[in-house]
VEXDREN-2710 file (C-alpha; in Angstrom, 1 decimal):
% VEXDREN-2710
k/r/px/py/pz
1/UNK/1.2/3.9/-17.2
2/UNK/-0.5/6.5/-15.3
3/UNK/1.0/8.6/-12.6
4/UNK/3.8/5.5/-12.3
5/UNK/0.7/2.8/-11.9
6/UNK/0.5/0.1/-13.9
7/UNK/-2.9/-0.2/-16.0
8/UNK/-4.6/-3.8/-17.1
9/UNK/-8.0/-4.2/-19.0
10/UNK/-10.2/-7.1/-18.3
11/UNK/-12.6/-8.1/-20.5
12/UNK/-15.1/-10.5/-19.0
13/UNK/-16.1/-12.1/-22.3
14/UNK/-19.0/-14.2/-23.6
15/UNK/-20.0/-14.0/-27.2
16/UNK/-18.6/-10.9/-27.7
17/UNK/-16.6/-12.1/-31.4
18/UNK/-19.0/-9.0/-33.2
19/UNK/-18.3/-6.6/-31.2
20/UNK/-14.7/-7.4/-29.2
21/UNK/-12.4/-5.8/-32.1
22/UNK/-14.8/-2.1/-32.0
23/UNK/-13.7/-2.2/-28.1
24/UNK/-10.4/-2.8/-28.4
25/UNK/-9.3/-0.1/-31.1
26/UNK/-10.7/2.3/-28.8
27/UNK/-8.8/1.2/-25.6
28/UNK/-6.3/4.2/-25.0
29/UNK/-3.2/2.1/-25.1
30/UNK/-1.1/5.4/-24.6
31/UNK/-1.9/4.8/-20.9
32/UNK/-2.9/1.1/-20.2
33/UNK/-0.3/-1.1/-20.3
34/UNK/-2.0/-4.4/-21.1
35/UNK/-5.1/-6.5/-21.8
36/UNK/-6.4/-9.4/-20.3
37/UNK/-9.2/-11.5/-22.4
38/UNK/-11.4/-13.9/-20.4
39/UNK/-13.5/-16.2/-22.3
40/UNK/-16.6/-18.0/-20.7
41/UNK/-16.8/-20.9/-22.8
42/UNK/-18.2/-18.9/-25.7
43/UNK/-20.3/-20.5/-28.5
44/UNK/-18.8/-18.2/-31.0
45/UNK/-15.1/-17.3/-32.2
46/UNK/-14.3/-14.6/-29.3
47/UNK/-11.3/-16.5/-28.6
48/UNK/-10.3/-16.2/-32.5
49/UNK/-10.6/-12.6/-32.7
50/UNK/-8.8/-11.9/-29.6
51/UNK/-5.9/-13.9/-31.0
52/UNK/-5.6/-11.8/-33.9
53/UNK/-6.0/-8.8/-32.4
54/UNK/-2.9/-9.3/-31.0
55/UNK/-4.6/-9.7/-27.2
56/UNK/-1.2/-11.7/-25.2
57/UNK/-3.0/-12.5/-22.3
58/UNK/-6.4/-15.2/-23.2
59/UNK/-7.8/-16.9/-20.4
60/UNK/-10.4/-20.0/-21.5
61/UNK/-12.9/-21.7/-19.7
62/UNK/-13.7/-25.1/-20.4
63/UNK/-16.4/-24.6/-18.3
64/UNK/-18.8/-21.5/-18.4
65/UNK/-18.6/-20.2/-15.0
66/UNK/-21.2/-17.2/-15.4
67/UNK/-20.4/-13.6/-15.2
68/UNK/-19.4/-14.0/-11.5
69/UNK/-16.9/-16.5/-12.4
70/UNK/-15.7/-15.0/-15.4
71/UNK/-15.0/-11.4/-13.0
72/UNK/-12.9/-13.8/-10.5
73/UNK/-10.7/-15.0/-13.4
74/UNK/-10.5/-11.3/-14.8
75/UNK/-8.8/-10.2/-11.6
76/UNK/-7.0/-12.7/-10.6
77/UNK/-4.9/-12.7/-14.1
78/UNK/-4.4/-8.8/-13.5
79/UNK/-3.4/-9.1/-10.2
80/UNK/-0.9/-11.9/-11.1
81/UNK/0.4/-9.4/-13.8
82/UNK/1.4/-6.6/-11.5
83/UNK/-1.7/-4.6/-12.1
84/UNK/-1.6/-1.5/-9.7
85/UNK/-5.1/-0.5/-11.6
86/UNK/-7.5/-2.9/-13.1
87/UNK/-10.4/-1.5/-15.1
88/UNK/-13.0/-3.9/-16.0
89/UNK/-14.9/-3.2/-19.3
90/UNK/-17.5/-5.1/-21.4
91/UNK/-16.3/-6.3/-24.9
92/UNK/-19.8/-5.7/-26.0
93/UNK/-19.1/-2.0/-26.8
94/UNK/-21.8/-0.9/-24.6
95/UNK/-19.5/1.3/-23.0
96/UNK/-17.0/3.7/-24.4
97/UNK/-13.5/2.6/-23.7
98/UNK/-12.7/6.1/-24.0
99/UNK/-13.7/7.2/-20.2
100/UNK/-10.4/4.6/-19.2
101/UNK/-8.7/7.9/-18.7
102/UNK/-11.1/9.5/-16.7
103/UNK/-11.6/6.2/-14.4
104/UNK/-7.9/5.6/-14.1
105/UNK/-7.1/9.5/-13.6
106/UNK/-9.2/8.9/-10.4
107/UNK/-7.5/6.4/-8.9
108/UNK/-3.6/7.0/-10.2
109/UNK/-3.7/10.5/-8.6
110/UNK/-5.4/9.5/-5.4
111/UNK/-9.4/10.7/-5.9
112/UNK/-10.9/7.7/-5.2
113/UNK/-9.5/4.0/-4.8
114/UNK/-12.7/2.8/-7.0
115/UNK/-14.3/4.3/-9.7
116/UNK/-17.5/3.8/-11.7
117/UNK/-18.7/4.8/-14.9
118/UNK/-22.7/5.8/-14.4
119/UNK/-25.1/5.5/-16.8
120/UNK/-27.7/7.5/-14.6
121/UNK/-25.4/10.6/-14.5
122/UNK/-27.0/13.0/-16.8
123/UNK/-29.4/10.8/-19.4
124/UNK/-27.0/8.4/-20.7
125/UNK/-29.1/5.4/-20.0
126/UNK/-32.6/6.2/-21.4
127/UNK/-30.7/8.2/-24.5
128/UNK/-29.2/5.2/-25.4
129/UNK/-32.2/2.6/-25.6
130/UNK/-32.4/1.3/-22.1
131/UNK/-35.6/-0.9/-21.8
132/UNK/-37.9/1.6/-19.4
133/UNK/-38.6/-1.4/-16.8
134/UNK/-34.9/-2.1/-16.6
135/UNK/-34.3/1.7/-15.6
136/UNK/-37.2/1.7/-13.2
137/UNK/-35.6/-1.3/-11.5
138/UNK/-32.4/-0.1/-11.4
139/UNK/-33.7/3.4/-10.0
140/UNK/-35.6/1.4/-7.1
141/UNK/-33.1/-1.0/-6.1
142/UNK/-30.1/1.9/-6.0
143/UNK/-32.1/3.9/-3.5
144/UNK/-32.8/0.7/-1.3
145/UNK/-29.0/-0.1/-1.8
146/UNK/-27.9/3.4/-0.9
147/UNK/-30.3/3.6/2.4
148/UNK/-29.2/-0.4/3.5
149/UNK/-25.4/0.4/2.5
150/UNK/-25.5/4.2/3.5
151/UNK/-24.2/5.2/0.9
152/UNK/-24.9/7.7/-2.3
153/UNK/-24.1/6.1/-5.5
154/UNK/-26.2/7.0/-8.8
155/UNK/-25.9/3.5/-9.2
156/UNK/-25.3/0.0/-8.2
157/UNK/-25.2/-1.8/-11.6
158/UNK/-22.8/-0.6/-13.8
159/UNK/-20.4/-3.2/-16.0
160/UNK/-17.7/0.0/-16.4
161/UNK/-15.6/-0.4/-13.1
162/UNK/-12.1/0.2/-11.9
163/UNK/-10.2/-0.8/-9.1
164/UNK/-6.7/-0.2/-6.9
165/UNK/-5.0/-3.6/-6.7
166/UNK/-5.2/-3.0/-3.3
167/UNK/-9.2/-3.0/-2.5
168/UNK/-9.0/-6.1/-4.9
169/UNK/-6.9/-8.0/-2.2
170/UNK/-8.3/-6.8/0.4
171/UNK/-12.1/-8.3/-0.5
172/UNK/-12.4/-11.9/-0.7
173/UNK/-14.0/-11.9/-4.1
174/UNK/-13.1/-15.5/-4.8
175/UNK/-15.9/-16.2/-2.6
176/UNK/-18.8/-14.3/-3.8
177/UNK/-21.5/-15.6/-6.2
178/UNK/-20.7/-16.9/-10.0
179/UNK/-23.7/-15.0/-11.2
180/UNK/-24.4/-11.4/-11.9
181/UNK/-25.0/-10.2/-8.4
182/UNK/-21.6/-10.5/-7.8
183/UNK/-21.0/-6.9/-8.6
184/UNK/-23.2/-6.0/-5.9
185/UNK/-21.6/-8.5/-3.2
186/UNK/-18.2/-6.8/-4.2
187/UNK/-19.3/-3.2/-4.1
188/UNK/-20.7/-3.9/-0.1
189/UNK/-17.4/-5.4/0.2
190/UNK/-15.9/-2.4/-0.5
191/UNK/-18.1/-0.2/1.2
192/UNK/-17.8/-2.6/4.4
193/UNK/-13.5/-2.3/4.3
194/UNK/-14.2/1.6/4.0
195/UNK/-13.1/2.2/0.7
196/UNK/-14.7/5.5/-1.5
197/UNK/-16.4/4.7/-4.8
198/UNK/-16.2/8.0/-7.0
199/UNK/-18.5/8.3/-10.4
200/UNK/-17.9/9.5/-13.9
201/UNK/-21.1/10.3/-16.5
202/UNK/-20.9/7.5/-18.6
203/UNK/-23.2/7.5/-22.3
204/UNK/-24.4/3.2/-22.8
205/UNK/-25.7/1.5/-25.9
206/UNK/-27.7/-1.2/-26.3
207/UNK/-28.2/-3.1/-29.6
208/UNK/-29.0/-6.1/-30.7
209/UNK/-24.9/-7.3/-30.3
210/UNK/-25.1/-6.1/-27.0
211/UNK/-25.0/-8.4/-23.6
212/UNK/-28.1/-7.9/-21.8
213/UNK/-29.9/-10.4/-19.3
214/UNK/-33.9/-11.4/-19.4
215/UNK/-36.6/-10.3/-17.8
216/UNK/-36.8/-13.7/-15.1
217/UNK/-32.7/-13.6/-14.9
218/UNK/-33.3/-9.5/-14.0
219/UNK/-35.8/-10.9/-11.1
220/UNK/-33.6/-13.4/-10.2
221/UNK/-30.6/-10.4/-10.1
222/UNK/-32.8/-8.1/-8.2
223/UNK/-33.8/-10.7/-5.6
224/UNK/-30.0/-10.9/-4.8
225/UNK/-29.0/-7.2/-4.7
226/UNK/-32.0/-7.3/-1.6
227/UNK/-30.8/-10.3/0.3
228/UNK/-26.6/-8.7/-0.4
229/UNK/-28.3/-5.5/0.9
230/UNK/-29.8/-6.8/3.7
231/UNK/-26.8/-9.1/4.6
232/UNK/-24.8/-5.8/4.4
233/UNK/-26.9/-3.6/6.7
234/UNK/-27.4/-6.9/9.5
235/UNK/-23.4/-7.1/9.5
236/UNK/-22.6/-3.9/10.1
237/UNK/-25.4/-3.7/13.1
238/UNK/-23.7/-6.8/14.4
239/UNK/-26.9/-8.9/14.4
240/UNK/-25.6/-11.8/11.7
241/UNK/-21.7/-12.8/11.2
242/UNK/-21.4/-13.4/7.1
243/UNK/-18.5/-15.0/5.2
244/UNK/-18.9/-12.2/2.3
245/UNK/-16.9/-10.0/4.5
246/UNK/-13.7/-12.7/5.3
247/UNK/-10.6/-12.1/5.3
248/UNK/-8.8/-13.1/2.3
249/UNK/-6.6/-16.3/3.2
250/UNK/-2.8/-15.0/1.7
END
């Protein structure tokens, strides 16, 4: 625990059996109080590893429900664990599990109810091998995200997040999209309810173990961060009603 809350990992998991045990020996378990494993129907022995790594909480899908889906599942084990703080981190040590500190500190004492590690922050992405088309991409679509959504984030597409329990109940996540972009349909959730999203420099690596989507799934993913941004900004003018921002049913 931290500051009296209650801290749950999720890992969002799909072939991750390489790299899963390197990510969670670095978890700082002197502050997070439990782990919750979700695996998307993965070809490999994820599910095997987790098991002897001692991980007590293993959801499987039968089914692989995409990254979306996975997300959905991630949360709503945390929430039905008593998570106060749920910080969701790729088993594909791409990110250092080492910044849970800094992205619980900001939420356990009050800084921000959302935080985000950034891999635009100083030069983490580039030092670390992003492909240079991916970082032009995600350069262009942040700024049309931050003018549409008003807001000033380094950037949209991080997989390092964490979240209050209570902006997770207050979005109606279930409802967003099984696929990729449903980071960025619940970051305008967020934004819509109100809620602050603070940053922390955060160094990436990419590697051949490493998730990472193709160049016709990135199009597909940067299609949909436009139409969610566009959706976002016609909302909040008052000129289309859209489900994204419901009201969770209790």
């Amino acid at each position: 625990m931290l500051n009296g809350k209650k801290i749950i990992v999720v890992l969002p998991a799909y072939r991750a059996a390489l790299t899963l045990e390197r990510t969670y020996k670095e978890i700082p378990f002197d502050i997070v109080d439990d782990v919750v494993l979700v695996d998307d129907k993965s070809p490999d022995n994820t599910v095997d590893v987790g098991r002897a790594l001692g991980i007590k909480h293993i959801v499987i899908h039968q089914v692989n429900r995409g990254y979306g889906g996975n997300q959905k599942s991630c949360y709503q084990k945390a929430l039905e664990l008593g998570a106060d703080i749920v910080v969701m981190l790729h088993p594909d040590y791409q990110y250092t599990p080492k910044l849970i500190h800094t992205l619980a500190s900001m939420i356990a004492y009050d800084v921000y109810p959302v935080s985000f590690g950034s891999r635009i922050l100083g030069k983490g992405a580039l030092k670390g091998g992003m492909p240079m088309y991916k970082y032009i991409a995600n350069r262009l679509l942040t700024l049309f995200e931050n003018i549409l959504l008003g807001q000033k984030l380094s950037e949209y597409h991080t997989g390092y997040r964490a979240f209050s329990a209570e902006v997770i109940r207050s979005i109606d996540f279930k409802h967003n999209s099984d696929d990729f972009v449903f980071d960025n349909e619940m970051i305008s959730q967020i934004f819509m309810n109100g809620f602050e999203i603070g940053e922390a420099t955060c160094p990436t690596k990419y590697f051949d173990e490493a998730s990472s989507i193709n160049f016709s799934r990135s199009m597909k993913y940067g299609m949909g961060v436009l139409r969610v941004s566009l959706t976002h900004r016609l909302h909040k003018w008052g000129l289309m009603k859209s489900k994204l921002y419901n009201i969770p049913s209790a």
